[in-house]
C-alpha positions, 0 to 999 in steps of 0.5 A: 488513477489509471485503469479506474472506471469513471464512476470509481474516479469520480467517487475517489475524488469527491471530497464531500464526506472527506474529513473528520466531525467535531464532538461526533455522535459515533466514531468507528475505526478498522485498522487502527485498533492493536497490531492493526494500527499502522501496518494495513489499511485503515478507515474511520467513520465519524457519524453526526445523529438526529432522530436515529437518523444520519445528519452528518458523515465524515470518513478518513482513509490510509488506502488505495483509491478503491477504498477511497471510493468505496468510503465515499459511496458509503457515506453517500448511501447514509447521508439522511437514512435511518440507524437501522436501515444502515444496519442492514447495508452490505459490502455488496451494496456499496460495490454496486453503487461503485458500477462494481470494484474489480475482483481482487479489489473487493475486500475495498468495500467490505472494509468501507463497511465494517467501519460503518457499522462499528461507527453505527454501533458506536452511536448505539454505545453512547458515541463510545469509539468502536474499534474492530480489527481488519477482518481480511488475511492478516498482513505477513511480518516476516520475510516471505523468503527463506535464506536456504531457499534453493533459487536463492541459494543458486543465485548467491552460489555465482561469481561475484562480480567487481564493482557492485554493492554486494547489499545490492546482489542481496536485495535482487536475490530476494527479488528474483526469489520472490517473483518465483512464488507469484502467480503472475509473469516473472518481470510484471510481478516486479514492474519490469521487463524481460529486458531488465531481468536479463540486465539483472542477471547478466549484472548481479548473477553472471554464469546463472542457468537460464533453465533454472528460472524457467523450472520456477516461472508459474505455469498458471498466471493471474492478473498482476495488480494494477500499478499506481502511476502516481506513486511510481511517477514520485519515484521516477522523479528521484532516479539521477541522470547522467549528463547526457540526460538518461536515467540511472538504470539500477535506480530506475529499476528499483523504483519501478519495482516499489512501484509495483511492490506497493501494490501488494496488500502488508509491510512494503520490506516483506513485499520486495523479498527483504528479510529485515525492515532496515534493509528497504531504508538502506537501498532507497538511501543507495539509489534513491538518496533524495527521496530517503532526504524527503521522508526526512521524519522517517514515515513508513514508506508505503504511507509516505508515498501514498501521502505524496499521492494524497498531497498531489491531488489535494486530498486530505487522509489525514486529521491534522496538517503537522504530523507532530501534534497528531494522534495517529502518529504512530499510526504513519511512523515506525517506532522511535527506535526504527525511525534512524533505519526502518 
């Protein structure tokens, strides 16, 4: 968890409230209601109640370590207190227990909230689950490139070169497209540097003018999202070595790049410029084949690396250890008709 205050390890880390309660007087859900569900992150609060006051709280958690945290703050801040004294926290409160969420970080807290709140109206229901969708910007499902984009189409317009998975020249194309539109350092937005977006031109688009990419480079740029060491150490862990030791470049670009791609809020195959979910399956399949062994059930990518995280760390995000006799399964996995290809 690099880059985290100490005080927001320490909650991310304390399992106290971590888990789900049996027969629970109020059960409130964010992310896990309608087209929500599975696509974003995702918080449920189950509440034990005595004397409108909170006994028991559990929370369950498919996010970052922010909202980790900031779930646990939360919990922290009820434990004992009064139904209507909860009604009136803030997202604002949570953050300061928390010594304050970095700022691109703050819709942590306002997340760990509202599912506090639909758990506490839940309890005022009669223990009726209350399930409210994420009230941040809706998540893209489409590609956030267009085929006719003219970067794209300059890159696609050089010489083909011998020798390479022309899937390959297609999937950088995306990316170097994509970076285009960020608002942070061309190589940083895709978890690389200078020297490997070179390699890429010099590999995928030879004969491309330079000048072309400093006219699309953003003049003003803004902080890059923090990368998850953890998840990029579980992807740098699947690049293959040659014999005498080093790591395939192709592949150990591709993984740093998830790596910072998963940092970015909606669907993993949108974030890295694809413009079909099957697309990611294939690449990773191509350069990182054990990894594709590992997520053998096919768990949507960005959730089964978080997992990994999860499982590294012994931390429990999930209500049931066999994923086949869970109610959330659908929740984690791509459809039945996805799960050969997504």
């Amino acid at each position: 968890m690099q880059g985290y205050t100490d005080t927001i390890r320490e909650y991310a880390a304390n399992e106290t409230y971590v888990g789900l309660l049996e027969a629970p007087d109020g059960v409130g859900e964010v992310g896990l209601h309608g087209r929500d569900k599975g696509s974003r992150l995702a918080v449920r609060f189950t509440l034990n109640v005595a004397n409108d006051r909170i006994q028991k709280i559990r929370y369950q958690v498919f996010g970052c370590g922010y909202t980790i945290a900031a779930c646990a703050a939360a919990a922290e801040l009820c434990e004992g207190h009064s139904l209507q004294e909860i009604c009136q926290y803030t997202p604002d409160l949570i953050n300061s227990r928390l010594g304050g969420l970095p700022e691109e970080r703050d819709y942590c807290a306002e997340l760990a909230n509202q599912a506090l709140q639909a758990a506490v109206k839940s309890v005022q229901d009669s223990a009726t689950p209350v399930a409210t969708e994420v009230e941040t910007k809706p998540e893209e499902e489409t590609p956030r490139i267009d085929r006719k984009d003219a970067f794209y189409c300059a890159l696609l317009e050089t010489p083909v070169p011998p020798g390479i998975f022309y899937e390959d020249r297609l999937m950088f194309a995306g990316l170097l497209t994509l970076a285009t539109q960020e608002n942070t350092t061309f190589a940083a937005t895709l978890g690389l540097k200078p020297s490997d977006i070179d390699k890429i031109f010099a590999i995928y688009f030879p004969g491309f003018d330079p000048d072309q990419l400093r006219k699309t480079i953003p003049k003003n740029n803004s902080h890059q999202p923090e990368i998850n060491q953890e998840v990029l150490n579980i992807l740098l862990s699947h690049v293959s070595r040659d014999q005498a030791g080093r790591l395939a470049h192709v592949s150990e670009m591709l993984a740093k790049i998830i790596a910072a791609r998963a940092t970015y809020p909606g669907h993993l195959w949108v974030a890295m410029g694809f413009f079909e979910r099957p697309q990611l399956t294939a690449a990773i399949c191509r350069h990182l084949p054990t990894l594709a062994i590992a997520n053998d059930k096919g768990m949507r990518w960005k959730r089964f690396l978080f997992r990994q995280t999860c499982d590294l760390n012994g931390g429990v995000m999930c209500k049931s250890p066999n994923c086949g006799d869970c109610s959330d399964y659908d929740f984690c996995f791509a459809p039945e008709e996805e799960t050969a290809t997504t």
